[in-house]
C-alpha positions as CSV (number, residue, x, y, z in Angstrom):
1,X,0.0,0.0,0.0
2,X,2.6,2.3,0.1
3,X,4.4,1.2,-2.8
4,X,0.8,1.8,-4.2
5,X,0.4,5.1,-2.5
6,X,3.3,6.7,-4.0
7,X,3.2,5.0,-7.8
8,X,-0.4,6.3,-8.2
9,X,0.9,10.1,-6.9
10,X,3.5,10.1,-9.2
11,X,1.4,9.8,-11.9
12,X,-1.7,12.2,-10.6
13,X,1.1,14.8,-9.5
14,X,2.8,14.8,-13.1
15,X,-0.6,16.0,-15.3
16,X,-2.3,17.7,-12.8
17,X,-2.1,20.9,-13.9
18,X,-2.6,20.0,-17.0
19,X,-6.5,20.7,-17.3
20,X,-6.0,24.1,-14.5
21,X,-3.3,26.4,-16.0
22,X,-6.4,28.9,-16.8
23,X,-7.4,28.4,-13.4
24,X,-4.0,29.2,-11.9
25,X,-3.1,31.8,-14.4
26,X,-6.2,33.8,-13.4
27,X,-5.8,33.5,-10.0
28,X,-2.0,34.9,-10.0
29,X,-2.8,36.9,-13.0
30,X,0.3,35.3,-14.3
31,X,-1.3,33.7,-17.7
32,X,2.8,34.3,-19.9
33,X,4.4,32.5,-16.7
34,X,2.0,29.6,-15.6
35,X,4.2,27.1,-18.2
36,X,6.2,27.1,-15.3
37,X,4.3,24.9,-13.4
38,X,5.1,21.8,-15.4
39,X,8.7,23.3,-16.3
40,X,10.0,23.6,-12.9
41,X,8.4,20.0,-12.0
42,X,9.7,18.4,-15.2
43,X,12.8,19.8,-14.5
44,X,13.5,18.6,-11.0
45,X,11.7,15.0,-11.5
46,X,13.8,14.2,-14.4
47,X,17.4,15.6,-13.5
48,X,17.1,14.0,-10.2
49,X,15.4,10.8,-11.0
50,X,18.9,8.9,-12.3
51,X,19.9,9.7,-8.9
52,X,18.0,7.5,-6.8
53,X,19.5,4.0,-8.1
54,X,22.9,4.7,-7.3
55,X,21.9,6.4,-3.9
56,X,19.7,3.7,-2.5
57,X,22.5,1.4,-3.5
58,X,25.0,3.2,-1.0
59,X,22.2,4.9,1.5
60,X,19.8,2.0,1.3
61,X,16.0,2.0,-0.2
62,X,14.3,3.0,2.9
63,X,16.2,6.4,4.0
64,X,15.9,7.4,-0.3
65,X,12.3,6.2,0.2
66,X,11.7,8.5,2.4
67,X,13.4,11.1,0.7
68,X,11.6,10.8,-2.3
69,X,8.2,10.5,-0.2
70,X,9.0,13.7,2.1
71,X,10.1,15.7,-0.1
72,X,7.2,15.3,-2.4
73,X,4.5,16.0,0.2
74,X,6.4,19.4,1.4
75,X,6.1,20.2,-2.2
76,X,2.5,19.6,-2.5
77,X,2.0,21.5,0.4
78,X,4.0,24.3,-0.6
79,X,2.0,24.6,-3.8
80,X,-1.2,24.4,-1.9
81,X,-0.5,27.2,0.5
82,X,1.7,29.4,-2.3
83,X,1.0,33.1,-1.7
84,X,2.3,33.9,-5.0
85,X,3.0,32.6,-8.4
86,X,6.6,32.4,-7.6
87,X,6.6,30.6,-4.4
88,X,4.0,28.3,-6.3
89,X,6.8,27.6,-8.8
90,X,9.4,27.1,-6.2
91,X,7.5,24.2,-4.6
92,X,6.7,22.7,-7.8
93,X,10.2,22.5,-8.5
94,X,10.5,21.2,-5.2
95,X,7.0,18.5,-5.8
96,X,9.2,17.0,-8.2
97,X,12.3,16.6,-6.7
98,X,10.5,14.0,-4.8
99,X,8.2,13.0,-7.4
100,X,10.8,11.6,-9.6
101,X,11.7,9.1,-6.9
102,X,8.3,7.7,-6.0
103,X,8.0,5.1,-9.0
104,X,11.5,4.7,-9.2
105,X,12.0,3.5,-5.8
106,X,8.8,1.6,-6.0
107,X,10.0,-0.2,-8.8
108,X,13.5,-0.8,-7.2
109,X,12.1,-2.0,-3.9
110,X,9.8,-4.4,-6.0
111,X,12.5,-5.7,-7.3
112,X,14.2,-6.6,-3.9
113,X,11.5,-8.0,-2.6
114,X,9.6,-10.1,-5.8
115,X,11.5,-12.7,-8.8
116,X,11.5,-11.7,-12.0
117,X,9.9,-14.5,-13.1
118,X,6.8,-13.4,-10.4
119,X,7.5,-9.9,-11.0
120,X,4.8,-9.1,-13.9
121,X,1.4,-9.0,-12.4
122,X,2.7,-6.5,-9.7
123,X,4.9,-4.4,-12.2
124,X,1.7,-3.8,-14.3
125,X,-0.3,-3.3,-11.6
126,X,1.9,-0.7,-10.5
127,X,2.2,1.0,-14.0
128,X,-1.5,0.7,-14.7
129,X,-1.9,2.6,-11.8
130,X,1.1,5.1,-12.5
131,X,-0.7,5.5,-15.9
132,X,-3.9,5.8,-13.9
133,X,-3.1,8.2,-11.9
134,X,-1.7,10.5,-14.8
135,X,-4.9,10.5,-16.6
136,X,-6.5,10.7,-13.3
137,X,-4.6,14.3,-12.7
138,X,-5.6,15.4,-16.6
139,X,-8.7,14.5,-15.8
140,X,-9.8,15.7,-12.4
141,X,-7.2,18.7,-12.0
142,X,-9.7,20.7,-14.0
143,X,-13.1,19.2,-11.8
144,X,-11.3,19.8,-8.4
145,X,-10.3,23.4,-9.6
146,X,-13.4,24.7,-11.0
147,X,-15.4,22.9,-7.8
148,X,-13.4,23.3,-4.3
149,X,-10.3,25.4,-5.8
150,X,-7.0,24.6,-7.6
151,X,-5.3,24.7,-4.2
152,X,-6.7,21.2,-3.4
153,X,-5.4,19.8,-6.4
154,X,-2.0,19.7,-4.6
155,X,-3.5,19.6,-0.5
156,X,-5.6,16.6,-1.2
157,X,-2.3,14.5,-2.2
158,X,-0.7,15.7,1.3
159,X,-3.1,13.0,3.6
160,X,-2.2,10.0,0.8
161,X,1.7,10.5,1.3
162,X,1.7,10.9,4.6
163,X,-0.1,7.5,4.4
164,X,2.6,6.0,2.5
165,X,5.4,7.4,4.7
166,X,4.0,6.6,8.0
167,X,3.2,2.7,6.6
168,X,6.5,2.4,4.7
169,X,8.2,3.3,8.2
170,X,6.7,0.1,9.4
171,X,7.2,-2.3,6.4
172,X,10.3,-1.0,4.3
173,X,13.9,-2.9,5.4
174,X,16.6,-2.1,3.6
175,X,19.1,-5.3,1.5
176,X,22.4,-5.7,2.6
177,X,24.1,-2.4,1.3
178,X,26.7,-2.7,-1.6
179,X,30.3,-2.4,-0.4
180,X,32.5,-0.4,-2.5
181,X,35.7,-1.4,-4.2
182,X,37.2,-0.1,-0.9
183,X,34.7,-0.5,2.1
184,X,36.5,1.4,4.5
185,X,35.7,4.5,3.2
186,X,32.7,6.4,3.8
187,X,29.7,6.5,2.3
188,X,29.9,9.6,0.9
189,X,33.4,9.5,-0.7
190,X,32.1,6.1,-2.8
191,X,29.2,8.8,-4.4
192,X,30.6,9.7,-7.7
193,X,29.2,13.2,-6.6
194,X,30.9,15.1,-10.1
195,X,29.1,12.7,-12.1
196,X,26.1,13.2,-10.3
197,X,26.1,17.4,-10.5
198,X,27.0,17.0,-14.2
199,X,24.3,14.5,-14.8
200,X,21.8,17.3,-13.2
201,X,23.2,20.1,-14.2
202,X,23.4,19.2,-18.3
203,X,19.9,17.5,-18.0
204,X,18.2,20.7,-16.1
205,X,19.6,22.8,-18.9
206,X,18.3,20.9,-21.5
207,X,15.1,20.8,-20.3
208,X,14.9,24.8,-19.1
209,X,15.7,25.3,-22.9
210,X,13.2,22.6,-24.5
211,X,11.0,24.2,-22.5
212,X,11.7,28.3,-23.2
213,X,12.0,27.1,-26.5
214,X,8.6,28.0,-28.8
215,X,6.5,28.9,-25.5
216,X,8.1,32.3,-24.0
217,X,11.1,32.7,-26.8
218,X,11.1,31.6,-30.2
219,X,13.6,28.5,-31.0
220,X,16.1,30.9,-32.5
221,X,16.4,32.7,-29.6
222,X,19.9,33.0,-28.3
223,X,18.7,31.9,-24.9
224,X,17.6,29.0,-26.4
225,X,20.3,28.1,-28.2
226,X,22.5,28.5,-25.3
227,X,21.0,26.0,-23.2
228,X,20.7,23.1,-25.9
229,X,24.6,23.7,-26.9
230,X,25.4,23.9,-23.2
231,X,23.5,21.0,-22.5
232,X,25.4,18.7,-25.1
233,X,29.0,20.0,-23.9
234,X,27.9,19.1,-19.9
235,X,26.4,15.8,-20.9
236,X,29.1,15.1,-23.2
237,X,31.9,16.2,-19.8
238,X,29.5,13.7,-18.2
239,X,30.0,10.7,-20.1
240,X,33.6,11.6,-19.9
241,X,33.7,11.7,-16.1
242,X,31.8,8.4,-15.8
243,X,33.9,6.7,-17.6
244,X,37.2,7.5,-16.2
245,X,35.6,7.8,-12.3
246,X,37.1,5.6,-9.4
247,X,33.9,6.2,-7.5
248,X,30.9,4.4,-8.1
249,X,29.7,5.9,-11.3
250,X,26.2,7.6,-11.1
251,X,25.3,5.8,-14.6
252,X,27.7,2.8,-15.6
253,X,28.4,3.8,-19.2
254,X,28.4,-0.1,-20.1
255,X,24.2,-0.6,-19.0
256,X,24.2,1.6,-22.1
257,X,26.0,-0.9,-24.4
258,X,24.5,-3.5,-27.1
259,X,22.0,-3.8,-29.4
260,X,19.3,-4.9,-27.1
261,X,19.3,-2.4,-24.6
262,X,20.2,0.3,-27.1
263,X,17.1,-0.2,-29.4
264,X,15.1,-0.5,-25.7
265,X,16.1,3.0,-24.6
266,X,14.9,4.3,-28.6
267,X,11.7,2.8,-27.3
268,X,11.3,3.9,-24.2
269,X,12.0,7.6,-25.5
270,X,9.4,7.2,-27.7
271,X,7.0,5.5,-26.1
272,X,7.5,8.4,-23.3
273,X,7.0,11.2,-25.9
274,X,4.0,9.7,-27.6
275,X,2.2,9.2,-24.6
276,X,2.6,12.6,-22.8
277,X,2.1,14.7,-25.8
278,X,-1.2,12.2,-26.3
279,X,-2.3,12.8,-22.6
280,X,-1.1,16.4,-22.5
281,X,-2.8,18.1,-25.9
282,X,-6.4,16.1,-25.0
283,X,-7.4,18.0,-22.5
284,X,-6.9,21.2,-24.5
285,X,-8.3,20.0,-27.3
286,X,-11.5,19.6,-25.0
287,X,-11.4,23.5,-23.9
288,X,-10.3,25.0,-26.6
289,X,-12.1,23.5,-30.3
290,X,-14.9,22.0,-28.1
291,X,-14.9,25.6,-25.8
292,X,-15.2,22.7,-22.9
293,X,-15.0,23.7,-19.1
294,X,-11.9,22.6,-17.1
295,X,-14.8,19.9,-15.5
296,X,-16.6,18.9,-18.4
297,X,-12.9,18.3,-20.6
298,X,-12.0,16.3,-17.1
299,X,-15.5,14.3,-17.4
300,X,-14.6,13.3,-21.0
301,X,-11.4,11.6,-19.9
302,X,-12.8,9.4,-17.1
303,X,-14.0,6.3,-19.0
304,X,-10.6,6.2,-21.3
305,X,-8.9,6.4,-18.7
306,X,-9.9,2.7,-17.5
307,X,-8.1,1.1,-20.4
308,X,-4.6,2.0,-19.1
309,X,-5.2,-0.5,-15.6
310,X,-6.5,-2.5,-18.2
311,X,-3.2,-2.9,-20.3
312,X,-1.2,-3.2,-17.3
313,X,-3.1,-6.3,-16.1
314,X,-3.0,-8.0,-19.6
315,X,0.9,-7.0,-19.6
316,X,1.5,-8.7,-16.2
317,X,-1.1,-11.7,-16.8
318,X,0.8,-13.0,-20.3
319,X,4.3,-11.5,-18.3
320,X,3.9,-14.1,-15.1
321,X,2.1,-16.9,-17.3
322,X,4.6,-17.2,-21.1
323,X,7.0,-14.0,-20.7
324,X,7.2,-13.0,-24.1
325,X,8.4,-9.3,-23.5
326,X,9.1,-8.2,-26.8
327,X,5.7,-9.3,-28.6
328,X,4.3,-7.3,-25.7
329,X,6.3,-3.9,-26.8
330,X,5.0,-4.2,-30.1
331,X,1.5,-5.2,-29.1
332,X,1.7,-1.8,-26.8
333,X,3.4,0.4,-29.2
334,X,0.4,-1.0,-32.0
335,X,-2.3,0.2,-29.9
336,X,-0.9,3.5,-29.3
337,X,-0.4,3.8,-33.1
338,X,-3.8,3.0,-34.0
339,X,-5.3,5.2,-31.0
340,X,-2.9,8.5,-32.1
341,X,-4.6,7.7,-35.2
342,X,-8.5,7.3,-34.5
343,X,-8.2,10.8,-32.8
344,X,-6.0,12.5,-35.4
345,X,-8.9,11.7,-37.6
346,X,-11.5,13.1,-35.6
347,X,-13.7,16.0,-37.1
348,X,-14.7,19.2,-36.1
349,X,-17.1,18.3,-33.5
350,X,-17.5,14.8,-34.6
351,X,-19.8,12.3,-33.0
352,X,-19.9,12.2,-29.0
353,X,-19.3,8.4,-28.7
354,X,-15.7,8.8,-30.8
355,X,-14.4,11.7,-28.2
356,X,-14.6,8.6,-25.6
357,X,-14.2,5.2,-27.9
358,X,-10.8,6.8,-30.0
359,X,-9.2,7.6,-26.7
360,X,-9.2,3.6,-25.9
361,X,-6.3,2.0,-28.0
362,X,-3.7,4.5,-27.0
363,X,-4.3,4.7,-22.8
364,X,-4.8,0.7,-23.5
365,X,-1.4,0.6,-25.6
366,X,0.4,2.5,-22.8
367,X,-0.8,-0.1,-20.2
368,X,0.7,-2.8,-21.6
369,X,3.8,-1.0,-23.5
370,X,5.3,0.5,-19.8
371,X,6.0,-2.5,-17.9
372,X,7.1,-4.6,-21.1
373,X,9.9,-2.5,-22.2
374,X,10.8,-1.9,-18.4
375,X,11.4,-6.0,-18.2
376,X,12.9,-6.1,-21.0
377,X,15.7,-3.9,-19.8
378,X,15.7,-5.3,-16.2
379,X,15.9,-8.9,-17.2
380,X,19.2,-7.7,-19.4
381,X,21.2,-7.0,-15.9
382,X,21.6,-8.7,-12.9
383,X,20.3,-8.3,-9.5
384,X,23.1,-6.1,-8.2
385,X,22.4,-3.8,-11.0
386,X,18.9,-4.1,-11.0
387,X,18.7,-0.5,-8.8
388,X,20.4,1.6,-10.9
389,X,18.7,0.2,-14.7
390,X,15.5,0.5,-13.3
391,X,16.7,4.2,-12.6
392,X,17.9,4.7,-16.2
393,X,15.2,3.6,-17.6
394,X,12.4,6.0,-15.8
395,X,15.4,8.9,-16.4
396,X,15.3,8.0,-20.4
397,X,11.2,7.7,-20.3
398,X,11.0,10.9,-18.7
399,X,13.5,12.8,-21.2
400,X,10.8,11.2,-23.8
401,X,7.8,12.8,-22.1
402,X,9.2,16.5,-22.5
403,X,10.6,16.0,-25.5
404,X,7.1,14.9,-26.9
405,X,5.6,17.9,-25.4
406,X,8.2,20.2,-26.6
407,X,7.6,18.9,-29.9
408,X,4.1,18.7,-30.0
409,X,4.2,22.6,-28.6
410,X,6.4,23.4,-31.3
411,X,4.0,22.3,-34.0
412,X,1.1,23.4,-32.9
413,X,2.4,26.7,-32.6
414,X,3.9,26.8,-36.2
415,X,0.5,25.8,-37.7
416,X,-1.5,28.7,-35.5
417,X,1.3,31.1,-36.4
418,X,0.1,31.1,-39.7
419,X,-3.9,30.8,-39.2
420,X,-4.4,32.8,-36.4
421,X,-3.0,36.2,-38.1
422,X,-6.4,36.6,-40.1
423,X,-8.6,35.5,-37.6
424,X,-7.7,37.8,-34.9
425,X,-7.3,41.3,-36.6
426,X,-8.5,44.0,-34.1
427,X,-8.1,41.9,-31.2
428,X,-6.2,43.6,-27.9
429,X,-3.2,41.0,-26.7
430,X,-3.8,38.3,-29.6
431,X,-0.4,37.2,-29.3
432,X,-1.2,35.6,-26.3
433,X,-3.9,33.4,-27.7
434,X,-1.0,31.1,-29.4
435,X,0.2,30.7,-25.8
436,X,-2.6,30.8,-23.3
437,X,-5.5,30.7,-25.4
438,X,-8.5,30.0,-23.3
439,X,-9.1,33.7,-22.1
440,X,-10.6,34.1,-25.6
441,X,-12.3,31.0,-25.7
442,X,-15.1,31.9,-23.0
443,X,-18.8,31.7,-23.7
444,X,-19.1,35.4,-23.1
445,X,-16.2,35.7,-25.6
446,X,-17.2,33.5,-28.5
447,X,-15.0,33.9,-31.3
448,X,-16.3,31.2,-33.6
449,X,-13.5,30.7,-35.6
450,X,-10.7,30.6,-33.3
451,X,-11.8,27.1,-32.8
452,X,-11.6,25.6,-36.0
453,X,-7.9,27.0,-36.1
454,X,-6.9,25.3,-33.0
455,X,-8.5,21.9,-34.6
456,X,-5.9,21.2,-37.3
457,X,-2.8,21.7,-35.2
458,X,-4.2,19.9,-32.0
């Protein structure tokens, strides 16, 4: 349960503000710096998330458990208790922090504590409810906001940490720690702690500029250009370090070696940015061509949402009973094929029953695509390693997720940029409609063809 606890916040925590940056915007009157919210929580989660494998190696799982657990429910109660736009940022940044270590250390103590061979059912439980919960935030962020206030969407995860915490202090033990190559010295000194600031630093940068990038700055920007290039030379010192490092590296250069595990992390990087830049751009698609409410877009997402559980049992049943790991990719990466697909074809204001029945294959897909590719990497390494590829794995998903939203940002704004200029002649602040655009998409502001613009590039 609070394995459980954690896995599902991870997931609710990551999209919640997907369906309430209006909300938020309003309330700060901050609409051009509300992007934030997800940057500074994207940032955090994924720069820190490789972290966690190599730490709970040396620390042990339960004191990074708690770390990852703690730090995420300060966050959420910073954020629900934020004065100010900036102090709400701040404790996003901090939200993920922790955030990127709930599934991660889920999965690693799962893997402590279960066989491989027995490992399936719970590993798809645990992603099904990962993938769950993300819909879950997408789709209630936007209820919960426009009902009791966007402050609860963060306070009412505070009481469901603080469940996991207190039972994990009764239930998590720690393995037998790893011993360095020289067990005298301490702790500490076997950190490859270099490789670890590089490793945060090159990915924070990247992300801070895939993320300024076609939002607040155009991608020619020098700003932006600055923190891609600088990304590439850190990363690149990174490697560098890693390999050469007496310590115990942060990321063990050879986990990244061979065809198999190679052509796993392509996957995985894909798999991540198809499926956030799916669960991301559905609930705008809702407000702003369908001129939904936060609630009603949140509604529409309910019933989809079932299917991802539903792939993660399907995965874990054919898992624990024949294995077959890599027919199980495919099968997942099919269905989210066929489900980007069905909704790319959907009409302006098609039939009701196809804005619930196209969602299906894709949240299905993802169900039963996560915890494949996951095994298929694990099963590659042995138990001693197990911590740290189950690390590098959720760290190379995660890069997928803002890289698909980057670059499904980036082309929905080049498509409006050139079909928005016509349609919003005479309009005070319409450059803010290609950024924040559901201001002008109110009932008591109808513009009726704004949202046939939006259609084409959503």
């Amino acid at each position: 349960s609070a394995i459980f606890c954690n896995v599902f916040l991870s997931g609710f925590d990551g999209t919640i503000t997907a369906s309430t940056y209006a909300v938020i915007g309003s309330s700060f009157n901050a609409a051009d710096t509300v992007v934030w919210l997800t940057t500074a929580y994207l940032i955090t989660s994924t720069a820190f998330q490789p972290l966690y494998g190599r730490f709970s190696d040396l620390l042990g799982r339960r004191a990074m458990f708690f770390v990852a657990g703690g730090t995420f429910t300060f966050g959420c109660l910073g954020c629900g208790l934020a004065p100010s736009m900036a102090v709400l940022d701040i404790a996003r940044a901090l939200t993920g922090l922790g955030g990127g270590g709930l599934i991660t250390m889920a999965t690693i103590i799962n893997s402590d504590i279960i066989p491989l061979r027995n490992r399936g059912m719970y590993q798809a439980v645990q992603n099904g409810l990962h993938g769950f919960g993300a819909v879950c935030g997408a789709s209630m962020g936007g209820v919960i906001a426009d009902t009791i206030g966007w402050r609860w969407c963060f306070l009412c995860q505070v009481p469901i940490s603080l469940t996991g915490l207190i039972v994990a202090y009764f239930v998590i033990e720690n393995p037998p720690v790893q011993e360095g190559a020289e067990g005298s010295r301490s702790v500490w000194r076997q950190i490859d702690l270099s490789g670890a600031l590089l490793l945060v630093l090159g990915l924070s940068v990247q992300l801070a500029g895939l993320s300024l990038g076609g939002n607040q700055y155009p991608w020619s920007d020098s700003r932006v250009i600055f923190c891609l290039v600088a990304s590439v030379v850190i990363l690149a010192i990174f490697v560098l370090v890693e390999l050469r490092t007496k310590a115990l590296p942060v990321m063990p250069m050879y986990m990244l070696r061979g065809k198999a595990v190679i052509s796993n992390m392509v996957s995985n990087v894909l798999v991540g940015m198809s499926s956030y830049a799916f669960l991301f751009m559905i609930p705008l698609y809702f407000q702003v061509v369908l001129l939904d409410s936060a609630s009603k877009a949140g509604v529409r997402l309910i019933i989809p949402s079932l299917a991802t559980p539903i792939g993660g049992l399907i995965a874990g049943f054919i898992m624990s009973r024949w294995g077959q790991l890599g027919h199980l990719v495919r099968l997942g990466c099919f269905f989210m094929m066929l489900g980007n697909a069905l909704v790319a074809s959907l009409q302006y204001y098609d039939s009701t029953w196809k804005y619930v029945a196209y969602l299906f294959p894709a949240n299905l897909g993802q169900g039963i695509v996560y915890p494949s590719i996951l095994f298929t990497n694990i099963a590659a390494f042995e138990q001693s390693q197990q911590a740290i590829s189950t690390s590098t794995v959720y760290l190379f998903r995660s890069m997928g997720t803002v890289w698909g939203v980057a670059a499904a940002s980036t082309i929905i704004q080049n498509i409006l940029s050139s079909r928005l200029s016509h349609v919003l002649s005479g309009i005070p602040d319409k450059e803010k409609v290609n950024t924040f655009p559901t201001p002008f998409l109110s009932p008591s502001r109808p513009l009726p063809s704004l949202p046939a613009s939006y259609h084409p590039s959503l």
